[in-house]
Each structure stands twice: as structure tokens, then as C-alpha cells.
C-alpha positions as CSV (number, residue, x, y, z in Angstrom):
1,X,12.6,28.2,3.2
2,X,13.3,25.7,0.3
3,X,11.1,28.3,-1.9
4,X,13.0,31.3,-0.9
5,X,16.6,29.8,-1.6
6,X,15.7,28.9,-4.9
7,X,14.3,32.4,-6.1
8,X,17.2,34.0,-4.1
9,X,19.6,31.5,-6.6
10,X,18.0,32.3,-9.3
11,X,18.1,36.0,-8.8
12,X,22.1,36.1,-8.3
13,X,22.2,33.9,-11.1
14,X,20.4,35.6,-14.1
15,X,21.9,39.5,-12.7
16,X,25.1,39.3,-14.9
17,X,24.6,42.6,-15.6
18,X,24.4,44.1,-11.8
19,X,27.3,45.4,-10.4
20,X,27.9,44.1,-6.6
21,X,30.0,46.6,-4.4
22,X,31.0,45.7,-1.3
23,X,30.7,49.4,0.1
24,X,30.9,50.8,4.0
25,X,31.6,54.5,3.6
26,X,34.7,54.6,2.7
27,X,35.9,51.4,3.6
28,X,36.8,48.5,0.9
29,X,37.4,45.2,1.6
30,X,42.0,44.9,0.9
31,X,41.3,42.7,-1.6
32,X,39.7,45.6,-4.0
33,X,42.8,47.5,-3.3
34,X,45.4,45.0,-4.7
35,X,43.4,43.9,-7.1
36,X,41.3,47.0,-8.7
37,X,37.5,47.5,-7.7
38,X,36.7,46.2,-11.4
39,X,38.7,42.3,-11.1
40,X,37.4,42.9,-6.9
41,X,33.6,42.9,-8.3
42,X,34.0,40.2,-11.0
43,X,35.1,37.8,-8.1
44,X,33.0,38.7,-6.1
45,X,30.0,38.3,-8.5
46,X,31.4,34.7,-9.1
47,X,31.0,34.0,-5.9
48,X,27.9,34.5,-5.4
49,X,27.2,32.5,-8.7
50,X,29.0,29.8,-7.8
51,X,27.3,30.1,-4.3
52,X,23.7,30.2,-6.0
53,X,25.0,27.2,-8.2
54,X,25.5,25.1,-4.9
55,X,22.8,25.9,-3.4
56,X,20.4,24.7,-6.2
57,X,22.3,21.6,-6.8
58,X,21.9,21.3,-3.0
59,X,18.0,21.7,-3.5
60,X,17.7,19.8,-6.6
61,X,20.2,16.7,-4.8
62,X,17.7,17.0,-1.8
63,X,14.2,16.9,-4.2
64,X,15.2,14.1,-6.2
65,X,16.1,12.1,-2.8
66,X,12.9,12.8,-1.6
67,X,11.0,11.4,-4.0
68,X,13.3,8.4,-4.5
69,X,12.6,7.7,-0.6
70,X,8.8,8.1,-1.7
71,X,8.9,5.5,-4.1
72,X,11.2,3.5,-1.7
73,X,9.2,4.1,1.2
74,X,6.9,1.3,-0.5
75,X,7.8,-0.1,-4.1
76,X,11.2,-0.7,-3.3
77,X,10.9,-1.4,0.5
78,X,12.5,-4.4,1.2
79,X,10.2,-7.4,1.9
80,X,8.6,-8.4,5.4
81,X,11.3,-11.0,6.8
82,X,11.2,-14.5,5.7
83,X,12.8,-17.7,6.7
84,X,15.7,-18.6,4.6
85,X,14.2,-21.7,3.9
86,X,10.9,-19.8,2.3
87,X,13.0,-17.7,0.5
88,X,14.7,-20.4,-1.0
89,X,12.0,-22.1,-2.0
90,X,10.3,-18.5,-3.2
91,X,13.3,-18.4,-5.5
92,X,13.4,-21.5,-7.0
93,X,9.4,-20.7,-8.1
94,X,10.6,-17.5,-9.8
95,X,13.4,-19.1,-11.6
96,X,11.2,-22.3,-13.0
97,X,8.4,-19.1,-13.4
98,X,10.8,-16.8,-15.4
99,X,12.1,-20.4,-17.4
100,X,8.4,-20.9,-18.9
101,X,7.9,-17.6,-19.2
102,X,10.6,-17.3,-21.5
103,X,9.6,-20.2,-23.0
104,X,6.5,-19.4,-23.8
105,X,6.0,-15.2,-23.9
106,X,2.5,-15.5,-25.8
107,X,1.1,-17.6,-22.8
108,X,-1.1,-15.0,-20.5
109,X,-0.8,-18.3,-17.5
110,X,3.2,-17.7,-17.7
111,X,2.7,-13.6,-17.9
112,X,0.5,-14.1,-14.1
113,X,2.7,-16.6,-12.9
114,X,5.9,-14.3,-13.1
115,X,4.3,-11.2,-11.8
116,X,3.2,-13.3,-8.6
117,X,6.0,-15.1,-7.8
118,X,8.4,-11.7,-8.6
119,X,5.5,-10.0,-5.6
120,X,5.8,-12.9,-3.1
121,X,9.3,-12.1,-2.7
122,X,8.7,-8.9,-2.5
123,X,9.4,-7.3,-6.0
124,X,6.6,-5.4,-6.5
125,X,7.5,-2.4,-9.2
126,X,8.9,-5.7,-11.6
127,X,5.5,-7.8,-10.8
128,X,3.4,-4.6,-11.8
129,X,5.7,-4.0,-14.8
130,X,4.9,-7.5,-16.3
131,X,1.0,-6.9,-15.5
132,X,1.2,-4.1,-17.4
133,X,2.7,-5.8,-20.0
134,X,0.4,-8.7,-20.2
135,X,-2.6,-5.5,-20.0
136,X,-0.7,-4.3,-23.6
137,X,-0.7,-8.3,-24.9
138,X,-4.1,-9.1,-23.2
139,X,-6.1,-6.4,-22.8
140,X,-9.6,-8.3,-22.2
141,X,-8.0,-11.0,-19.6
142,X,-9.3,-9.6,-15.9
143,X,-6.5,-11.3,-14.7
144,X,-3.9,-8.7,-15.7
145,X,-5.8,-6.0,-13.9
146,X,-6.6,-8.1,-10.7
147,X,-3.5,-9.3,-10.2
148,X,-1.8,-5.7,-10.8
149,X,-4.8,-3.8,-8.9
150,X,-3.8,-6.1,-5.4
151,X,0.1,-4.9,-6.2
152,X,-0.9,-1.3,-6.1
153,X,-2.7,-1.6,-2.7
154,X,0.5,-3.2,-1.6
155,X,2.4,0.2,-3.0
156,X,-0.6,2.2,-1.7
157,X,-1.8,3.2,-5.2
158,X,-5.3,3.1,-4.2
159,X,-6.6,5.5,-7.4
160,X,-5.0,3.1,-10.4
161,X,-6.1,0.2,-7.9
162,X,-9.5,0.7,-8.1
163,X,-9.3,1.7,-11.8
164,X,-7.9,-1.9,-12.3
165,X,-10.6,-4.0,-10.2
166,X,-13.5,-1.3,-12.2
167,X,-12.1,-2.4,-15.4
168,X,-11.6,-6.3,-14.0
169,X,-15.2,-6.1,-12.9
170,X,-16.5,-4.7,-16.4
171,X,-14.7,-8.0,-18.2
172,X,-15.7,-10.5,-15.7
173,X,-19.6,-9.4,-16.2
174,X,-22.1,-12.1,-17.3
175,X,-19.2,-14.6,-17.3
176,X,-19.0,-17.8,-15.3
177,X,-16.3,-17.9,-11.6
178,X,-13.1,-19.6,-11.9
179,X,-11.1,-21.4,-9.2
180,X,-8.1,-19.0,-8.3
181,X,-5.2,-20.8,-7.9
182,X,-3.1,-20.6,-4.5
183,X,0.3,-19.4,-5.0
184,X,1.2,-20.3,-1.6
185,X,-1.1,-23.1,-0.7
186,X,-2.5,-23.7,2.5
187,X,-2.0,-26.9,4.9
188,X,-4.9,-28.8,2.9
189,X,-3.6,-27.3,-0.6
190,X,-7.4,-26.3,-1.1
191,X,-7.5,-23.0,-3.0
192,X,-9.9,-20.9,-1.3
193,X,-11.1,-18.0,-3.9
194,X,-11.9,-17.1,-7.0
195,X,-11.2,-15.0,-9.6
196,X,-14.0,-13.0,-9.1
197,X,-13.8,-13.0,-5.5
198,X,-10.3,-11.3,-5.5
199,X,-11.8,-8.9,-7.9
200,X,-14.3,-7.4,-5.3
201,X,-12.9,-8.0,-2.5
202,X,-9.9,-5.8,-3.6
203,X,-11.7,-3.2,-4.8
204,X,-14.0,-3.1,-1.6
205,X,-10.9,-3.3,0.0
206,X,-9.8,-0.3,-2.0
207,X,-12.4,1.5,-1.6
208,X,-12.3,1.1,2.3
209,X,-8.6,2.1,2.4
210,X,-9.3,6.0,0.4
211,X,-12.6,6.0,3.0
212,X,-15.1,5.6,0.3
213,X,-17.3,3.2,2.7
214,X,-20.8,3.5,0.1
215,X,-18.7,2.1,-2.9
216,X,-16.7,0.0,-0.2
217,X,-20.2,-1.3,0.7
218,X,-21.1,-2.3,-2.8
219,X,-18.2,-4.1,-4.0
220,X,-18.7,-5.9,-1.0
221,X,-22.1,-6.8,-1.6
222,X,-21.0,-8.7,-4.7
223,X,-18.4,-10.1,-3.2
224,X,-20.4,-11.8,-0.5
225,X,-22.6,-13.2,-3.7
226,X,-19.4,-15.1,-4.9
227,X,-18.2,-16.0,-1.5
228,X,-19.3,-20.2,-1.9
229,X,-17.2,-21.5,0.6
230,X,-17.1,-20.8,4.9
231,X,-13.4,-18.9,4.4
232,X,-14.7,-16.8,1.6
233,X,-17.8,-16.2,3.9
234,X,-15.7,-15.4,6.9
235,X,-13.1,-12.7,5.2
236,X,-16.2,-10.8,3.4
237,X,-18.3,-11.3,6.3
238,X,-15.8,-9.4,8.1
239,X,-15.1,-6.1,6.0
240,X,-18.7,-6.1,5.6
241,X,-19.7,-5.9,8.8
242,X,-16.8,-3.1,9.4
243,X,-17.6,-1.2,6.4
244,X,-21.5,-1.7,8.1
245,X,-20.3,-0.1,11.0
246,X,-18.3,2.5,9.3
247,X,-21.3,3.9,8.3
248,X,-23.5,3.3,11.6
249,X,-25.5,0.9,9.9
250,X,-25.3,-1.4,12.6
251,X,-28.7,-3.1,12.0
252,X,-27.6,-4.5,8.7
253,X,-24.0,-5.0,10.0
254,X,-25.9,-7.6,13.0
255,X,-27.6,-9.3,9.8
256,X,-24.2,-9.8,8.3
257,X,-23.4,-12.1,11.7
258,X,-26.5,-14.5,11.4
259,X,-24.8,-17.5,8.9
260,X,-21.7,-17.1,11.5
261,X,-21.1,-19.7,13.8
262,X,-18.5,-21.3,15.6
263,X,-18.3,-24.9,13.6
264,X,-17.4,-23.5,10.5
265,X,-15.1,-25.4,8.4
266,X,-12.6,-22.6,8.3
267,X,-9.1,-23.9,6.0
268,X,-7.1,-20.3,6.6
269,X,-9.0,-17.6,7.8
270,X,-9.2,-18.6,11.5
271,X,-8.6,-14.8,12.1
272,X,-11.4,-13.5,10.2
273,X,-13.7,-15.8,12.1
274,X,-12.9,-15.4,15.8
275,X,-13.3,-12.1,14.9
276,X,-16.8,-12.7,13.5
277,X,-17.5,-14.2,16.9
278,X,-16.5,-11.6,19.1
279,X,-18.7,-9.4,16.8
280,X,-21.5,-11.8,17.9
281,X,-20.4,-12.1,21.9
282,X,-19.1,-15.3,21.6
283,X,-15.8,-14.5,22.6
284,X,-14.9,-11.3,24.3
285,X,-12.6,-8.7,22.8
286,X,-10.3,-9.0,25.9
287,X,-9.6,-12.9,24.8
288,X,-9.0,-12.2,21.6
289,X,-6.7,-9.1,22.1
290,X,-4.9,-11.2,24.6
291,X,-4.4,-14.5,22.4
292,X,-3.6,-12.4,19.3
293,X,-0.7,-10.6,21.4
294,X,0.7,-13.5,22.1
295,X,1.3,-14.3,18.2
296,X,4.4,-12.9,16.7
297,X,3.7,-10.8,13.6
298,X,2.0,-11.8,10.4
299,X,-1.0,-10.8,8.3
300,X,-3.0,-13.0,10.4
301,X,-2.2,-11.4,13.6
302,X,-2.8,-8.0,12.2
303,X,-5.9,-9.1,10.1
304,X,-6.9,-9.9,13.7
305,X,-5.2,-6.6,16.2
306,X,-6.7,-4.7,13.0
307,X,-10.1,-6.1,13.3
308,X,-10.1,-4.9,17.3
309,X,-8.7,-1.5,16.6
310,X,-11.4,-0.9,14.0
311,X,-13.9,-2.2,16.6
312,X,-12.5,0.1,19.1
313,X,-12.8,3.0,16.8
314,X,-16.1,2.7,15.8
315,X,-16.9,2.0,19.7
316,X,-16.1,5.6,20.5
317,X,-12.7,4.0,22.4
318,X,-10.2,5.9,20.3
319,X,-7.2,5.9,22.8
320,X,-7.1,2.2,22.9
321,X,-7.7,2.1,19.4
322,X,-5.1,4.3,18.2
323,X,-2.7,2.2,20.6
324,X,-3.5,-1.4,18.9
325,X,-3.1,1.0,14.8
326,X,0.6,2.2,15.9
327,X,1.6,-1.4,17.0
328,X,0.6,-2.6,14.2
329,X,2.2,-0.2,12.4
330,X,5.5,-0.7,14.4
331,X,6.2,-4.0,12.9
332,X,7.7,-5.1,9.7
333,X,4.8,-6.6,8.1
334,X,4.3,-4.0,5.9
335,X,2.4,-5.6,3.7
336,X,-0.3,-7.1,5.0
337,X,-3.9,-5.7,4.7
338,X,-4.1,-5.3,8.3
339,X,-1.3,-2.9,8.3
340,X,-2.2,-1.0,5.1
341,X,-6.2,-0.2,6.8
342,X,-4.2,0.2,10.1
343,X,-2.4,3.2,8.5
344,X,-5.1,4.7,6.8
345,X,-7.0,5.2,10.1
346,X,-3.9,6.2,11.9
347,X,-3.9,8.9,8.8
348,X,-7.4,9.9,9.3
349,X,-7.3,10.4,12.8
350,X,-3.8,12.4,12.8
351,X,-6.1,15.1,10.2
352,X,-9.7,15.0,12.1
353,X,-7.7,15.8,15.4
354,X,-5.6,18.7,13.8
């Protein structure tokens, strides 16, 4: 429809030399007749100029709308809620971050530290604009692209996000791990990851999210090589055993379960590992549903409602596993991981059932 208005305009428009009568028989419209058919025709034409005009600013007012609701839909979406407390506190961070920054511009440290604490609160097209910056002034620091590869998962850029964890990969080969620094520390203000963690386990992530389970299954692989500590163990542990069973490998994926067990000394992913153990039968899927829906809404609850869905999925139970994707979806925390996978199979299943 869209398609045909716009040729229609532009036909009217570029026809300055057709004459448009307004014939029926013998008939003409009273204006022609006050006015001579000549100055009757040369209105009229203008009309239908100025008509076409309209209607193509109309188009073009509608277009550019579109695709500014596109972009909002994610880089400029407003935030998942916080307290006014944490949002406080997120601002003062970005203020003393911005400070040094300015401070000290040839310092890569202050270049990371502004583009994360511009993301936590939410500013995600200004926190991939410095990591793009600090790519220009740093081009061989893995950082850069780790950091800015996790941003455009959150704007679901998957394509430039794996093209950043590929290149973070390439710099971080045959070099030693480094402690990752928490920006939002957990209760025991233990960081948690590394730097070459985050590396694969985004870009298995990545991979997962576009449905690329092979390369989702290899970046996971090396993850699981630099996962040293039980919460690192539990978070790969768990997209590896999905991505397994994504690919009805379920012999390996049961392998995956056999350094899982319920003492773990787990700091902050307590999700990931109950789910672990109701992949193992030691809780049942009915337990955890039911404790997780008691939870109000954060990553952690739909790390964990994600987990079941994907479990019900690749069970053959795809009513009840649809069900747990659109709540999940139906909440504000837009940004978490759960979400983001919770999407993409919502996605998936909307085209295989079409």
C-alpha cells in the first residue's frame, strides 16, 4: 500500500506537462466556468501536487519514525527499574567515572570504566560510543571489544557482537587470564570472572542467541577451560548443557552434570546451579518453577524461568514452554540474558509454526 502511494506521488508529481480535465460529457465542474478551463486545470493540477507532496511527507514522517522506534525499541529503551537508592549510587560512579576519565583520556582503565558505568544505568548507545572510541585509541586491548561485544547483545546486535568477542578472542590468544573486576560487586565483594571468561561466554552466548549451536558449542568449550571457580563452573556448565541438548547430544550434555553437586560453594549464581540440579534429578522442575515464580523479576529469576522453558522446549513440551518465554518476555527486565534467549526462541517458534 505504502509502495503504491509513493509511485502514485511520484507520478502526479513529475507530469507537469499533462493536462488534467475533469470531464463527464458535457458537464464541467462551476468552477471551470467562472474561472476558464485553462486557470480550472492549473488548480486543479496543484492540487493534486500539493496532495502527492503530503502524502510523501506523510510516508517519509512515518519511515523515519519507524526506524527511530527500532533503534528505540532497544538502544534507547529506557532501563529495567531500579531503586532510587541504586540509581543514586549508579550516578555518583558515573560522575567520579566521567571525572577520571577526563582527567586522564590516554588511560584505556578510565575509557572501560565510563563505558560500564554509562551501561549499568542503562545508557547503552553512549557506553558503545566510548568502546569504540577506546577500539580507535586501543586497538590491541580485548577489553574494548569485550566490553562493547556484551553491549550489543544487550541492543540485540548479535552480527557486530560476535565480530567483537572473534577479534577479543584473536588478542587474548597465548596470553595469561586476568581477574575481571566486578562493577557491581556481590555480597562477599569476590569478583567472579575473568577477562577471558566474559570473552567466550559472550560469544557462546552470541552464538546461541542467532541459533548457531556448533559455534555456540565451541566457544563454550573454551569457556569451561577458564571457568576456575564453582560460579564460573555453574553458568558455563549450564549453557553447555543447553547448547548439548540443542543439538540432541544428550550423552555429552549428562557428562557436562558429573562435577555438579549440591555443596558447591556458589557466591552469585545460585540460579544457574539449582538449575544444574534439576538437570541431574535432584530437584524437580515443578519445585523450581514454583520457587522461581514466587521471585519478583530480575536476571536471576529469568536466568532461572529461562533455563525451564529451554528445558521444556527441548522436552517436546512446547505449550508450557512457550507459556514460561512470553512471561518472561512480559516483564521489564529487558535486559537480562534470560530475556534476550527467551525472545529469540519465542522468535523461532513464531517462524517454524508459520
Amino acid at each position: 500500500m505504502a509502495l503504491c502511494l509513493v509511485v502514485w506521488a511520484c507520478k502526479t508529481l513529475t507530469s507537469h506537462s499533462e493536462v488534467l480535465y475533469v470531464n463527464q460529457g458535457a458537464n464541467i465542474a462551476p468552477a471551470a466556468l467562472r474561472m476558464g478551463r485553462s486557470d480550472y486545470n492549473f488548480m486543479f493540477t496543484m492540487k493534486h501536487s500539493l496532495f502527492a507532496l503530503a502524502v510523501l511527507s506523510l510516508l517519509f514522517t512515518i519511515i523515519r519514525s519507524q526506524e527511530k522506534s527500532a533503534g528505540r525499541d532497544f538502544a534507547d529503551r529506557p532501563p529495567p527499574p531500579a531503586t532510587a537508592e541504586a540509581k543514586s549510587e549508579m550516578q555518583k560512579h558515573l560522575a567520579a567515572a566521567r571525572a577520571k576519565f577526563e582527567s586522564n583520556p590516554n588511560d584505556p582503565e578510565a575509557f572501560i570504566w565510563l563505558g560500564r558505568r554509562l551501561a549499568y544505568l542503562g545508557q547503552f548507545r553512549d557506553a558503545i560510543d566510548v568502546y569504540t572510541k577506546g577500539i580507535e585509541k586501543f586497538p590491541n586491548d580485548p577489553r574494548f571489544y569485550r566490553h562493547r561485544g556484551h553491549r550489543h547483545i544487550t541492543i540485540r546486535k548479535f552480527d557486530p557482537a560476535i565480530a567483537d568477542f572473534e577479534q577479543a578472542a584473536k588478542l587474548i590468544r597465548d596470553k595469561p587470564d586476568q581477574v575481571e573486576p566486578d562493577g557491581q560487586p556481590n555480597p562477599r565483594n569476590i569478583p567472579t570472572s575473568t577477562l577471558q571468561f566474559n570473552i567466550w561466554y559472550h560469544l557462546g552466548l552470541a552464538y546461541y542467541l542467532t541459533g548457531d549451536y556448533e559455534k555456540a558449542l565451541k566457544s563454550y568449550r573454551e569457556c569451561l577451560k577458564v571457568s576456575k571457580n564453582p560460579d564460573a563452573l555453574a553458568a558455563t556448565s549450564h549453557w553447555l548443557y543447553m547448547t548439548l541438548r540443542r543439538l540432541n547430544r544428550n550423552a555429552e550434555a549428562a557428562q557436562v552434570l558429573n562435577p555438579i553437586h549440591d555443596k558447591m560453594d556458589i557466591i552469585e549464581n545460585d540460579g544457574y546451579h539449582r538449575l544444574l540440579l534439576m538437570y541431574k534429578g535432584v530437584i524437580s522442575h515443578e519445585e523450581l518453577l514454583a520457587e522461581t515464580l514466587k521471585q519478583t523479576a530480575s536476571p536471576g529469576s529469568h536466568s532461572v524461568l529461562y533455563g525451564l522453558g529451554s528445558w521444556y522446549l527441548y522436552n517436546g513440551r512446547h505449550t508450557e514452554a512457550a507459556e514460561i518465554l512470553r512471561k518472561i518476555t512480559e516483564s521489564e527486565q529487558w535486559t537480562s540474558f534470560g530475556y534476550i534467549a527467551a525472545e529469540a526462541d519465542l522468535k523461532r517458534l513464531k517462524q517454524s509454526s508459520s
